[in-house]
MARVEX-272302 format. One line per 5 residues: number of its first residue (from 1); their letters; for each residue x, y, z of C-alpha. Coordinates in nm, 4 decimals. Layout:
<recs>
NUM) a) X/Y/Z ~ ... .
</recs>
This chain:
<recs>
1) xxxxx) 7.8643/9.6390/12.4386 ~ 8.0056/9.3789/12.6266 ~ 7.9896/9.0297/12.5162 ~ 7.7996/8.8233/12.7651 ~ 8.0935/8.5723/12.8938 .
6) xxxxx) 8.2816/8.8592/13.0031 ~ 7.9523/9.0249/13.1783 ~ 7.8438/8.7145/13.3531 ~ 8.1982/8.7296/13.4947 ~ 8.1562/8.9942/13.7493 .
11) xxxxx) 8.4214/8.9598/14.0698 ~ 8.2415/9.0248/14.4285 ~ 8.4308/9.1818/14.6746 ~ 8.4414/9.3487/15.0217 ~ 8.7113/9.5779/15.1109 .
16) xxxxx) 8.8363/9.7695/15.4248 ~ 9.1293/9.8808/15.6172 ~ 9.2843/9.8201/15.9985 ~ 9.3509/10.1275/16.1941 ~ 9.7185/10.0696/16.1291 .
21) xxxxx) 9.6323/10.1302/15.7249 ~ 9.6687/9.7697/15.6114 ~ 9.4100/9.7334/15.3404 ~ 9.2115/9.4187/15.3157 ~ 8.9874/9.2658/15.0218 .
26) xxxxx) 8.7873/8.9374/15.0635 ~ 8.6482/8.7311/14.7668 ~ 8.4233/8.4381/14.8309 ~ 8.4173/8.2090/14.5730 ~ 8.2696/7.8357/14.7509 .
31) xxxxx) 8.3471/7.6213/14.4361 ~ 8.6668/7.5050/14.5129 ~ 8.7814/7.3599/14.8842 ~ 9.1078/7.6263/14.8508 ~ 9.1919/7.9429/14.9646 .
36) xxxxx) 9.4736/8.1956/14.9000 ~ 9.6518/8.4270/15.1191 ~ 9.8100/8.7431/14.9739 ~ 10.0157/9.0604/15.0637 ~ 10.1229/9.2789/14.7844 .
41) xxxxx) 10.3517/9.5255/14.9114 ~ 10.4476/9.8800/14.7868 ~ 10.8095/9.7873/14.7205 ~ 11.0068/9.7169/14.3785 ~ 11.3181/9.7809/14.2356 .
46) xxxxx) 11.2131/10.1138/14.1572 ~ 11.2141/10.2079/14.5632 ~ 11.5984/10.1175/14.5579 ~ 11.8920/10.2918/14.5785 ~ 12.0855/10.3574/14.2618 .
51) xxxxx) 12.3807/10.1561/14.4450 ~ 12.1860/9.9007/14.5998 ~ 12.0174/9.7680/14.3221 ~ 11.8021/9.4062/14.3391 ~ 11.7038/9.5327/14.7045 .
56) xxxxx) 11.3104/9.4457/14.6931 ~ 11.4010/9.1384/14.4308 ~ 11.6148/9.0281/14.7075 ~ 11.3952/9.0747/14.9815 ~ 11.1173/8.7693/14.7733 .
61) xxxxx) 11.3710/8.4830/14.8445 ~ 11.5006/8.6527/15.2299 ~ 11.1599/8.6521/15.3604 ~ 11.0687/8.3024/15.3175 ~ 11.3772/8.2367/15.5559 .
66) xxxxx) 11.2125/8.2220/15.8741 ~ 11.0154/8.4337/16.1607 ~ 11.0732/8.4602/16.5409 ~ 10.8018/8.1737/16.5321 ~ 10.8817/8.0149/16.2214 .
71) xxxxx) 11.2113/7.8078/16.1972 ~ 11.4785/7.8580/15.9146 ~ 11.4186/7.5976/15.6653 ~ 11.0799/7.5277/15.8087 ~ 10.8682/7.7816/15.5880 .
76) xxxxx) 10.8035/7.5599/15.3005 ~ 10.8006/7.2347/15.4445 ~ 10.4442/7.4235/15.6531 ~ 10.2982/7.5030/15.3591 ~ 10.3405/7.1588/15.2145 .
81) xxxxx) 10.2652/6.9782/15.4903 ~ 9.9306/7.0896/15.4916 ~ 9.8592/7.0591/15.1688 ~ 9.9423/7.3880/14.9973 ~ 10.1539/7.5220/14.7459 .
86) xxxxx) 10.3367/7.9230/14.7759 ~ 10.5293/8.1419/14.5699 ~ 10.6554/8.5137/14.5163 ~ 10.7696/8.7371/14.2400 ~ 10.8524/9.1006/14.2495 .
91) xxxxx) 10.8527/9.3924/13.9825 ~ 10.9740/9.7283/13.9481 ~ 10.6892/9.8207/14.0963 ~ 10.5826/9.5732/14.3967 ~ 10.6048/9.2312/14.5376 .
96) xxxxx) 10.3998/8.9698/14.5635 ~ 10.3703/8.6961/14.8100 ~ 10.0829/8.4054/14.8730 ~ 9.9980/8.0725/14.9936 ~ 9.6879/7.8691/14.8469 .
101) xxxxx) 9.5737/7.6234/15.1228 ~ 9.2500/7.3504/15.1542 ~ 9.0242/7.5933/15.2971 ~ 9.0308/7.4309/15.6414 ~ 9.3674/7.6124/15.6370 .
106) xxxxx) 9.2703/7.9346/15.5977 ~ 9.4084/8.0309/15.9510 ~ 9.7075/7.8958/15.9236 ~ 9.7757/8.1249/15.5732 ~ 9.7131/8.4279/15.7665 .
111) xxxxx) 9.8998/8.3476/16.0638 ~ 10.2445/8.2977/15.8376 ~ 10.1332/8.6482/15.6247 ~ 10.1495/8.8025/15.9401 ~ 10.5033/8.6348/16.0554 .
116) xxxxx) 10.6228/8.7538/15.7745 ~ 10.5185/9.1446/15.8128 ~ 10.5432/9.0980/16.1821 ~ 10.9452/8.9880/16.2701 ~ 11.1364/8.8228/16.0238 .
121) xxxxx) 11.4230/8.6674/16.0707 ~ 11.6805/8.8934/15.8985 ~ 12.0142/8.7481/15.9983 ~ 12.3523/8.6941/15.8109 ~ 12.3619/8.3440/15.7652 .
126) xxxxx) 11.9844/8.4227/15.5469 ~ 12.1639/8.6548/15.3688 ~ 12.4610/8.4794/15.2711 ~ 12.2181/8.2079/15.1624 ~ 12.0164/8.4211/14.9520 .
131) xxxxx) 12.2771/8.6074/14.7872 ~ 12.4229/8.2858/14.5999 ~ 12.0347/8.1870/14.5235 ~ 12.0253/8.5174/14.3555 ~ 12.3235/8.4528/14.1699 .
136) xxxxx) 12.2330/8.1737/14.0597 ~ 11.9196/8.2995/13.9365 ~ 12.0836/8.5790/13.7365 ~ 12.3314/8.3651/13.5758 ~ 12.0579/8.1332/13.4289 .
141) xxxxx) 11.7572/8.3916/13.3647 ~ 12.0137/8.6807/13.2619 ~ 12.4085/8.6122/13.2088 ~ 12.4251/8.2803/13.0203 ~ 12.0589/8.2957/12.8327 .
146) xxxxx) 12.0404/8.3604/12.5006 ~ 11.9367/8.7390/12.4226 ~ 11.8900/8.7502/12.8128 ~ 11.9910/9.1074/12.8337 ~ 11.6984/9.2809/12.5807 .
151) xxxxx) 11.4757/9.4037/12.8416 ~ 11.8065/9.5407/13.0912 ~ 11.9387/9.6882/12.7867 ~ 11.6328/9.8609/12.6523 ~ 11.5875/9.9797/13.0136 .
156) xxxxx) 11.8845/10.1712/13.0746 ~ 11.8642/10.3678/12.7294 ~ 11.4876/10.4241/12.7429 ~ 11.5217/10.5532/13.1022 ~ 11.8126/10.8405/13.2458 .
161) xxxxx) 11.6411/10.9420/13.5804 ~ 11.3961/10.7358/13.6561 ~ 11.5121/10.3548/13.9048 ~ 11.2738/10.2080/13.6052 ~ 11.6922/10.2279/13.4195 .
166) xxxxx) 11.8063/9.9438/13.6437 ~ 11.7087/9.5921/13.6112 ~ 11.4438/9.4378/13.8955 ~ 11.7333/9.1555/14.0103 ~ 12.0083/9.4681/14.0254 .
171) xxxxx) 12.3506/9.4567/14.0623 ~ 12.5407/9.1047/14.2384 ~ 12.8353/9.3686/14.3455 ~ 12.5605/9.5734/14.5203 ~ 12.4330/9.3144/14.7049 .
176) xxxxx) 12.8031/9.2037/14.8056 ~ 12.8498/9.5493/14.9069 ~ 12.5173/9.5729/15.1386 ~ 12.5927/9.5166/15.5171 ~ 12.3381/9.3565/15.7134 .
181) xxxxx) 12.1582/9.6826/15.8567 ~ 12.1046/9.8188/15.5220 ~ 11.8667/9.5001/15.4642 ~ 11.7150/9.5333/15.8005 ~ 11.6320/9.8935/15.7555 .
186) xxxxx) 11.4476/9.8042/15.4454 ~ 11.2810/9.5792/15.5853 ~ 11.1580/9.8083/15.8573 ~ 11.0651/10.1122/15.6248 ~ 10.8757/9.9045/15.3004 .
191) xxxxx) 10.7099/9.6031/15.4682 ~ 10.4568/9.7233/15.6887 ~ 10.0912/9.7281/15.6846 ~ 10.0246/10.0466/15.5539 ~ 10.2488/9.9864/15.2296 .
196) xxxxx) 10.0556/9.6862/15.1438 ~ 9.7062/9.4837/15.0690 ~ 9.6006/9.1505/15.2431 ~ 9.3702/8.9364/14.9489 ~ 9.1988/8.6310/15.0872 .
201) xxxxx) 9.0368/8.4705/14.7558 ~ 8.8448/8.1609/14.7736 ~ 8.6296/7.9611/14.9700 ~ 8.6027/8.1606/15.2953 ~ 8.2956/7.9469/15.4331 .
206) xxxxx) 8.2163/8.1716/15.7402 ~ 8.3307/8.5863/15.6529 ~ 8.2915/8.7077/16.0336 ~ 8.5645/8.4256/16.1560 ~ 8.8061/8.5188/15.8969 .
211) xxxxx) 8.7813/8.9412/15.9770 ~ 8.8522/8.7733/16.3453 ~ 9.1286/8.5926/16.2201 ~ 9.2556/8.9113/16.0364 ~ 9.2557/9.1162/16.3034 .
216) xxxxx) 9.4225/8.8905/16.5607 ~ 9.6919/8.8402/16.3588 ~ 9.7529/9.1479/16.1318 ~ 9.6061/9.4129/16.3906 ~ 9.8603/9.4139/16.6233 .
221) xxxxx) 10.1363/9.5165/16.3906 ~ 10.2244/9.8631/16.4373 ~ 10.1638/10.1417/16.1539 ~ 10.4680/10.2879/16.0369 ~ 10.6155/10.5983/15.8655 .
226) xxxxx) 10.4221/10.6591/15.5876 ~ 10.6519/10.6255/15.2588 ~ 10.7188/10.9344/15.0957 ~ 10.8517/10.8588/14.6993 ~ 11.0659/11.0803/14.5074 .
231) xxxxx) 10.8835/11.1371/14.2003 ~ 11.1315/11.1016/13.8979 ~ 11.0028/11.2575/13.5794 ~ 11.2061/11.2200/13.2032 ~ 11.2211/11.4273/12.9421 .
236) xxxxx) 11.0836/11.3616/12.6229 ~ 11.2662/11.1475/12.3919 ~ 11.3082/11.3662/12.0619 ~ 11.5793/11.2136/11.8693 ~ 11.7076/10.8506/11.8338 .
241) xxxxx) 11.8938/10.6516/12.0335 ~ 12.1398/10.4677/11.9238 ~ 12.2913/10.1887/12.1012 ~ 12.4717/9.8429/12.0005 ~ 12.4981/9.5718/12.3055 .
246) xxxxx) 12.7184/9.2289/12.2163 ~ 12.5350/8.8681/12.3850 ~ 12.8226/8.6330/12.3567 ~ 12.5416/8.3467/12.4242 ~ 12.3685/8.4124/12.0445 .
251) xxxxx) 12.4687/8.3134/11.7062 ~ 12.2484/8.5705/11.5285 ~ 12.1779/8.9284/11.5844 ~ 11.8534/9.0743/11.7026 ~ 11.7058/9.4149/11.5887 .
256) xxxxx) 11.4813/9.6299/11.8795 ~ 11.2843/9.9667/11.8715 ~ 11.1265/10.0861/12.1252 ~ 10.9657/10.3647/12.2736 ~ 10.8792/10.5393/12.6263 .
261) xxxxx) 10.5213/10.4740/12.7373 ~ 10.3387/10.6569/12.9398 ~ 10.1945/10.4956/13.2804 ~ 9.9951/10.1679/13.2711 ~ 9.6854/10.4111/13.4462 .
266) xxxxx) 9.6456/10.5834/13.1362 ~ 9.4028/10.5291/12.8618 ~ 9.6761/10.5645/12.6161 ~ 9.8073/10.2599/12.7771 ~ 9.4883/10.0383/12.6831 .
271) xxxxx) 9.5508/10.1967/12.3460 ~ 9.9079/9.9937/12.3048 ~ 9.8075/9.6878/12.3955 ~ 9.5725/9.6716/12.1183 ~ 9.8167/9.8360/11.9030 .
276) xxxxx) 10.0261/9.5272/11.9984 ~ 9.7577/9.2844/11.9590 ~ 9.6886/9.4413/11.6076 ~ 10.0581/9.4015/11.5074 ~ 10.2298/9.1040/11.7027 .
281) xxxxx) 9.9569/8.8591/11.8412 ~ 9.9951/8.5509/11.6736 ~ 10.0427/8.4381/11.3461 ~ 9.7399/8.6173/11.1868 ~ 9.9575/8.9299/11.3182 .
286) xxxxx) 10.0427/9.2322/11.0399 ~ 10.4311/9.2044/11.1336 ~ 10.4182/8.8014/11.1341 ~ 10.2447/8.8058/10.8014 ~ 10.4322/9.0032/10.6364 .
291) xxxxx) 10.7993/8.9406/10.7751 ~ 10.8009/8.5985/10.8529 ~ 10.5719/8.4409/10.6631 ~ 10.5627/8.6450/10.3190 ~ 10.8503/8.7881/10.3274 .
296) xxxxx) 11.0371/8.5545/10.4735 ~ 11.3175/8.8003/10.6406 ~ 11.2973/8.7115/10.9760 ~ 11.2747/8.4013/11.1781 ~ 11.0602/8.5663/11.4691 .
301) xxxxx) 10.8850/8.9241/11.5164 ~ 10.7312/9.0316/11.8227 ~ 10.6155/9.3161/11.9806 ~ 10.4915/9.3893/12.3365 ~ 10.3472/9.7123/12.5838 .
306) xxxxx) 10.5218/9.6651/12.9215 ~ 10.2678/9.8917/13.1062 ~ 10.4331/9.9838/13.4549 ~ 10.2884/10.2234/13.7479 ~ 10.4729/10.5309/13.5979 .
311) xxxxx) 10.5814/10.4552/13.2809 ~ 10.6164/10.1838/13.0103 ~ 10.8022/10.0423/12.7210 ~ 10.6525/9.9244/12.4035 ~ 10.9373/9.6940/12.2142 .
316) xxxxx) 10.9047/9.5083/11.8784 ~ 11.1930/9.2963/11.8158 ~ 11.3219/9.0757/11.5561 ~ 11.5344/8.7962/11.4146 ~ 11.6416/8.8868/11.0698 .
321) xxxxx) 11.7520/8.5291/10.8348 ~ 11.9303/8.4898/10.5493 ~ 12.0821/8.8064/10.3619 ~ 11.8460/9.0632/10.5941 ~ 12.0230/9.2478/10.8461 .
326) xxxxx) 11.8423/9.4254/11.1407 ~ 11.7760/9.7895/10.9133 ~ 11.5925/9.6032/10.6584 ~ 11.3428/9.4894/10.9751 ~ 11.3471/9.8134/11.0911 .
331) xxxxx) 11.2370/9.9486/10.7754 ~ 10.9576/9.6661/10.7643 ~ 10.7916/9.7305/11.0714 ~ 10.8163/10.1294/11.0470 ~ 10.5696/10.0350/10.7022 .
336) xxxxx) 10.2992/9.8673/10.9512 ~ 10.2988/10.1687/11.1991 ~ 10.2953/10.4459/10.9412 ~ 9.9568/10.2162/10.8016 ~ 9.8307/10.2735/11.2021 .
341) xxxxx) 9.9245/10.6037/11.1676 ~ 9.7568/10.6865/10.8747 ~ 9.4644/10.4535/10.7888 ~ 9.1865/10.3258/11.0442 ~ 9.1883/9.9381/11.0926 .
346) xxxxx) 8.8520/9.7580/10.9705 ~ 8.5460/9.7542/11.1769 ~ 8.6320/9.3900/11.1482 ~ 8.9363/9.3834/11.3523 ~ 8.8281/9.6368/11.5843 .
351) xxxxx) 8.5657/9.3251/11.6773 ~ 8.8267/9.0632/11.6702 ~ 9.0507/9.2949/11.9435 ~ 8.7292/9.3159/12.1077 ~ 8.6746/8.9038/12.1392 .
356) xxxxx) 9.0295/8.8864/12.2119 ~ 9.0241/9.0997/12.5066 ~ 8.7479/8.9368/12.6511 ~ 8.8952/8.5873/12.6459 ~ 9.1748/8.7211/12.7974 .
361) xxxxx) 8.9491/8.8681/13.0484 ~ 8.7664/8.5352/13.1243 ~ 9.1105/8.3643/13.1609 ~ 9.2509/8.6183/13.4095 ~ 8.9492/8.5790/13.6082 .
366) xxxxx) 8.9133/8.1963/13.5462 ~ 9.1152/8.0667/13.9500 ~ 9.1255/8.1841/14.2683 ~ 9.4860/8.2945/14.2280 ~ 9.4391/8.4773/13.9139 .
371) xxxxx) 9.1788/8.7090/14.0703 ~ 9.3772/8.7548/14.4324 ~ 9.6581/8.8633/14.1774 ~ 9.4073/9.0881/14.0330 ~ 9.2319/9.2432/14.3051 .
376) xxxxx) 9.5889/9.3217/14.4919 ~ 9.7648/9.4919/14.1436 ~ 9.4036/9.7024/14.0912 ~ 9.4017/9.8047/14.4594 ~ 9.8027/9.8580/14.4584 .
381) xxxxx) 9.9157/10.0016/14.1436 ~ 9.5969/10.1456/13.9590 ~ 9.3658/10.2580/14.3161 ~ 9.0867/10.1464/14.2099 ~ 8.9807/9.7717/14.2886 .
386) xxxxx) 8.6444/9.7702/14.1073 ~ 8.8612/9.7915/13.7334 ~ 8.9057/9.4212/13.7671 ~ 8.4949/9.4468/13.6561 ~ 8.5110/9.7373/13.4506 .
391) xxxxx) 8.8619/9.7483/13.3030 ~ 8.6972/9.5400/13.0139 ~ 8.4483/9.7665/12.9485 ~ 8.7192/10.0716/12.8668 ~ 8.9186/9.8365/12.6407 .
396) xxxxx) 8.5370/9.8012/12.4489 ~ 8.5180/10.1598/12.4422 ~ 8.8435/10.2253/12.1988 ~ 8.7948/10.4025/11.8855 ~ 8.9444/10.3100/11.5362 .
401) xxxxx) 9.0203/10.6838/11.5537 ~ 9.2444/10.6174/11.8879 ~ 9.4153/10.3629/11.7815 ~ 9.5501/10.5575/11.4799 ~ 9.5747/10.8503/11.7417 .
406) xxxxx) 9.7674/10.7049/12.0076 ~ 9.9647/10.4884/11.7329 ~ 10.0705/10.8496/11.6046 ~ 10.1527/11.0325/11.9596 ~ 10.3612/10.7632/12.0457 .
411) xxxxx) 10.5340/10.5136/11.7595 ~ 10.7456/10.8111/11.5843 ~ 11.1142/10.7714/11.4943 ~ 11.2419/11.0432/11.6710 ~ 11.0773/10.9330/11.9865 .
416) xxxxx) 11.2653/10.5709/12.0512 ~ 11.5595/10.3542/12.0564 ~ 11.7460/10.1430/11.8164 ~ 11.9275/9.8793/11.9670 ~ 12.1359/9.6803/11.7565 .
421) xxxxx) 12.1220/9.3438/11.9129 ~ 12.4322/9.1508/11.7884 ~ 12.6386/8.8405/11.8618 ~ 12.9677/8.9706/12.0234 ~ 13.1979/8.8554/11.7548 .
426) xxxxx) 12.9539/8.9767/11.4602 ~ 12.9169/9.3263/11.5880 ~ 13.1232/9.4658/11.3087 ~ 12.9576/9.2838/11.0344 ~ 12.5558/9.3741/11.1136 .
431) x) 12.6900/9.7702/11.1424 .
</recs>
């Protein structure tokens, strides 16, 4: 059953669509003067060309450039001129922009949306601009950060056909290589109203004007070409894979498994993430008991389920200290999933997962901006926007007998990859 705090949280919401297929969901929620304005669009690095990489990554920082109405440079210095704050951030999967505003702003949010998805500004000199900002950005979140590679590298081993092998910022030399049409025509085919959902969270005081307000500014915007996606399917993993990548920004080698997931829309999905909870959430953790703090073999353990719209990755990684080298972790951790495998966990932690999860519910439900996020990503990536109040409820339904189920469909040797992790000039020594 669910535990009251997470019940009394239910989300309201009203949904519908404009006859050019732009979906739109409305929250009301009076108890703060602020509002946000979303649009999630259908576009991520996985809707890129394999040699025009960071594409949709790209297109986050471009589109805050300017509009036909809205100056270069003149974007932010709107939003914080009237009091309100704005961000982005794209995935493999889709990308994300909003505005939170006083609520006596509300207009004004959906009037720049609609700039945006309307005519952009897509010139050279925005461009040129955006391609050293991207550098930039991948030199200090990638290139120079210590073990800033794991995820890229796990990616292109776990994945062979599927765009989910390149990394969501891409390739600098692609970008270089990209002429200025390629970026318009992207524009024109992914960011259009019927590839994406319009959230207004917050406190709309008076519904009917803002459905006015939508329509004037969003219903004029033509429909386009509906997208049609290559659907890229991989073969099982059923042997390891081996790989070794040198990070010449870390003094100490990491060891990583990890394994192909299936889609985040799954039920066997919900399964990881307690699977992870159960052996990487904290310091109460199995793998954090036992290897750091008993054992005393590694410095850090971790594991995590990156759930994504088609597939995912679950990765446990590790520092190893002293005399232990990355095999001995390896060995470690394979203990703790062959005890998933094979025994049930207690009643007792099955309840713990259960508080856990709704905490975690409560918290992603606790602002305005976590639930916009929220309703978008259900609507978007899962169709169906009504999971952000029942999503809980399947987590609560997980077995002890699933757990061990899922932990044995999915965490096998043969099925994963074994990255040794490893400081460029040590690579011979951790072999």
């Amino acid at each position: 059953m669910l535990g009251g705090t997470a019940h009394a949280q239910k989300v309201a919401f009203e949904e519908y669509d404009l006859a050019n297929g732009l979906h739109v969901i409305l929250h009301n929620d009076p108890s703060a003067p602020v509002v946000i304005t979303s649009v999630m669009y259908h576009v991520g690095a996985k809707d890129e060309q394999p040699d025009r990489t960071g594409f949709a990554h790209f297109f986050e920082h471009l589109l805050f450039e300017g509009t036909e109405n809205i100056k270069r440079g003149e974007w932010f210095k709107i939003v914080s001129s009237n009091g309100g704050v704005n961000n982005a951030n794209t995935t493999d999967d889709r990308t994300y922009y909003f505005e939170v505003f006083p609520s006596n702003s509300l207009q004004l949010g959906l009037w720049m949306e609609s700039e945006r998805m309307m005519h952009p500004v897509i010139n050279q000199i925005g461009v040129d601009t955006q391609n050293e900002v991207v550098k930039e950005e991948k030199r200090k979140s990638y290139d120079n950060r210590p073990y800033g590679q794991l995820i890229q590298e796990v990616k292109k081993n776990i994945f062979v056909k599927h765009p989910y092998r390149w990394t969501t910022i891409g390739s600098m030399a692609h970008l270089d290589a990209a002429k200025l049409e390629e970026f318009q025509a992207f524009n024109k085919k992914f960011y259009i109203p019927n590839n994406a959902v319009l959230v207004v969270a917050g406190d709309i005081s008076n519904p009917s004007q803002t459905k006015q307000w939508i329509e004037q500014y969003f219903g004029s915007i033509n429909k386009q070409p509906a997208i049609v996606r290559q659907k890229f399917v991989e073969d099982p993993i059923t042997k390891p894979i081996i790989a070794t990548f040198e990070d010449a920004n870390i003094q100490k080698p990491m060891m990583i498994t990890a394994y192909r997931t299936p889609s985040m829309k799954t039920r066997d999905a919900r399964v990881l993430d307690f699977i992870s909870t159960i052996l990487s959430d904290g310091k109460s953790s199995r793998l954090y008991k036992k290897i750091v703090d008993d054992k005393k073999m590694a410095l850090q353990i971790g594991a995590f389920n990156n759930s994504q719209e088609d597939y995912g990755m679950y990765i446990i990684y590790g520092i190893p200290q002293g005399e232990y080298k990355n095999a001995d972790l390896v060995k470690e951790v394979d203990e703790e999933i062959v005890k998933l495998q094979t025994e049930l966990i207690s009643e007792k932690e099955l309840e713990k997962l259960q508080n856990k999860y709704d905490s975690q519910y409560v918290d992603a439900n606790s602002s305005v901006e976590g639930i916009a996020d929220n309703l978008a990503t259900y609507y978007l990536l899962y169709g169906d926007v009504n999971l952000i109040n029942t999503e809980n409820a399947m987590y609560h339904s997980i077995t002890r007998e699933e757990i061990r189920e899922v932990a044995k469909k999915y965490l096998n040797p043969n099925q994963r990859l074994l990255l040794d992790y490893v400081p460029a000039k040590e690579k011979a020594e951790n072999k």
